[in-house]
N, C-alpha and C positions, 0 to 999 in steps of 0.2 A: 603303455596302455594296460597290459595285463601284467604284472610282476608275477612271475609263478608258472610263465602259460608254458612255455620249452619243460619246465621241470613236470610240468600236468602232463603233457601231450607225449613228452619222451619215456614218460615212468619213470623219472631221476628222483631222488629224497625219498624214497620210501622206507620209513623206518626213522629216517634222522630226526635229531630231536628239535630242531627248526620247522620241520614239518607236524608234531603238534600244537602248535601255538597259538590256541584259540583265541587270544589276547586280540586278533587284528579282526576278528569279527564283530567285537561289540564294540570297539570307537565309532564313532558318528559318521564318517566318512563313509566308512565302509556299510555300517546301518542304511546310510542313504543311496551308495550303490546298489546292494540287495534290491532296495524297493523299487530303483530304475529297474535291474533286471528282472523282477516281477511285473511290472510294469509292461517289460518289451512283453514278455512271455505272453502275457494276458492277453496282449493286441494280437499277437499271432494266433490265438485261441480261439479269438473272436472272428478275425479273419475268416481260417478254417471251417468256423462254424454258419458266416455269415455265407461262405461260398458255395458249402452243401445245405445251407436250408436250413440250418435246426435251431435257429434260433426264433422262438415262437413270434408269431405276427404284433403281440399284443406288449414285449418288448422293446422297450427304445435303445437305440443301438452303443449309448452309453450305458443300460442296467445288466445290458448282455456282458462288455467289459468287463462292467465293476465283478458281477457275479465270475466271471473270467479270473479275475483276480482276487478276487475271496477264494475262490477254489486252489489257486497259485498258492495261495498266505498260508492256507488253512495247511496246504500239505507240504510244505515245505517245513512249519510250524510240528506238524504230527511228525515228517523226519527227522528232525533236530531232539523233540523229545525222545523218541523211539530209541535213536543212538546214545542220549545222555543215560536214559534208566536204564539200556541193554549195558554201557559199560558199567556204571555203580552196580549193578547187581550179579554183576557175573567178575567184579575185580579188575574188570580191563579198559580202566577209565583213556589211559591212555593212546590204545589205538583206537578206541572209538572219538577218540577228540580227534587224532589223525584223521580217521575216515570222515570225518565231520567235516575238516577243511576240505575234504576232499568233494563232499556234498559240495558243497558251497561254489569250490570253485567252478565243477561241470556245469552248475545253474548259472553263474554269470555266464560260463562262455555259449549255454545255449540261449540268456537272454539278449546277447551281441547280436549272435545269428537270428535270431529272432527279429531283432531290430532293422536288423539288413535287408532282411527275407518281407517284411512286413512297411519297410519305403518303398522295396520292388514290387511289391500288391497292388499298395494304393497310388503310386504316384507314376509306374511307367506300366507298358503294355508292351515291353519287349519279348519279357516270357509269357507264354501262356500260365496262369495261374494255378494249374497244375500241376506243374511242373515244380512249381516254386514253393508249395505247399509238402509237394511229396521231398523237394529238397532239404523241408524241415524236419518232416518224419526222420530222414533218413541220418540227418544233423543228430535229431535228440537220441534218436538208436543210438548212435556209435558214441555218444557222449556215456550214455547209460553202461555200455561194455567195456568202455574205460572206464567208467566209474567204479565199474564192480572187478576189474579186471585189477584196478588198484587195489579194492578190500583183499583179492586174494593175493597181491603181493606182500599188506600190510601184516594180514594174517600168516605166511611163509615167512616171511623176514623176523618174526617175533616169534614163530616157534610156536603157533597156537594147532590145535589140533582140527585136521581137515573136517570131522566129524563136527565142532562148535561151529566149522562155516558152513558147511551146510544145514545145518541149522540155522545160525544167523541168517543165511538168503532163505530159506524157507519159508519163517516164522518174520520177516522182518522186510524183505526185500520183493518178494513177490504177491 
């Protein structure tokens, strides 16, 4: 289902040169995953958003989505930029395609969950929807500190200086 997910979740590959291989991102396949787990992400957004209210009266509950996932596109879009001209201009083309994969993969596995989280919303009433909302929060948190918990492996394993990471999370991450 997820090739990758042991090596993600255990902190396995970090550094190896199979781990930057941005090559498996732009096949079609994988183009068309992405947009499914944009997709999930987006319904859970909406979810969230429809269950506190904030979705104005004078939207229809597909414009609320779509914009759900315009906002999804847009900054997943602004991340992938950010890491491509952060490594050409600072020389560190290569862990930043690293950390790229790295992007990528935490967003499929929080658009799975997402998915999961978002048939338990609309289609049972075993949890209370609280609960199941707050399960996502707490889903995309710890995807997020692994996320970043990989740049600062990727950054110690290459030898870069603690000072460019915290700048990179500074200026780039927060």
């Amino acid at each position: 289902l997820f090739p990758g997910a042991t090596r993600f979740f255990l902190f396995r590959g970090v550094g190896e040169p199979e781990s930057r291989e941005t090559s498996e991102l732009f096949h079609w396949q994988s183009t068309l995953f992405n947009l499914v787990t944009f997709f999930n992400i987006a319904i859970f957004i909406y979810f969230a958003f429809s269950h506190y209210g904030i979705i104005p009266e004078w939207m229809s509950g597909f414009a609320a989505w779509a914009a759900a996932l315009g906002v999804v596109i847009a900054a997943v879009s602004l991340r992938h930029t950010a890491c491509v001209l952060t490594g050409w201009f600072s020389s560190s083309d290569e862990i930043f395609r690293e950390y790229t994969i790295t992007i990528y993969q935490a967003y499929r596995y929080a658009g799975f969950a997402s998915f999961l989280l978002s048939v338990l919303l609309a289609y049972t009433g075993i949890f209370p929807p609280e609960l199941l909302l707050l399960s996502g929060y707490i889903i995309f948190a710890a995807l997020y500190i692994m996320r970043t918990a990989r740049l600062f492996l990727i950054f110690m394993k290459r030898g870069v200086s603690i000072l460019y990471l915290i700048l990179y999370l500074c200026a780039l991450e927060i």
